[in-house]
N, C-alpha and C positions, 0 to 999 in steps of 0.2 A: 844507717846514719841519717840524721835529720837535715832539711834543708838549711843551708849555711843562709845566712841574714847582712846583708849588706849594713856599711856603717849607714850610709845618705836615710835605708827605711828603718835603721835605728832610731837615726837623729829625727825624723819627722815622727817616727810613731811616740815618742817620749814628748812631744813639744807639747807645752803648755802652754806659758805664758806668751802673749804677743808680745813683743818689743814695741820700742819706738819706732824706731824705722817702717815698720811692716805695718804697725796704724798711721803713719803719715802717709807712707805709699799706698794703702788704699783710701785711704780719704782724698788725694790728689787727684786716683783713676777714678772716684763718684765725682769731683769735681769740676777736671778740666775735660773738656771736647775732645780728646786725641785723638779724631777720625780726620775733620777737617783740620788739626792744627798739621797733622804728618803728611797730609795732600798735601798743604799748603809748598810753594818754590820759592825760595828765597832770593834775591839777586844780590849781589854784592859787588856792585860795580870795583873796580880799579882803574886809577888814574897811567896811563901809559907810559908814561915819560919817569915816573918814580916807581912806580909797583904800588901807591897806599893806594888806599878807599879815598876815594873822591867823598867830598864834603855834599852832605846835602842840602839841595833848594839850588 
């Protein structure tokens, strides 16, 4: 009996067409930095007394 074939290297070995999604999303990963944007630490202060994000300046 011959090797069984999963549906997942079904579905990729049959793929043709690119979609939208899959040309936006690599044209986004040529695009943006994601090395220093994912370093990057964000702060997000909050105000004490209520729990919100303190306003900035």
């Amino acid at each position: 009996m011959g090797e069984q074939r999963r549906f997942a290297s079904v579905a990729c070995s049959r793929k043709g067409k690119v979609t939208r999604r899959e040309r936006f999303l690599a044209e986004m990963d040529a695009v943006i930095p994601w090395k220093p944007l994912l370093g990057m630490k964000l702060h997000v202060g909050t105000d004490c007394k209520t729990g919100r994000v303190a306003p900035a300046g």
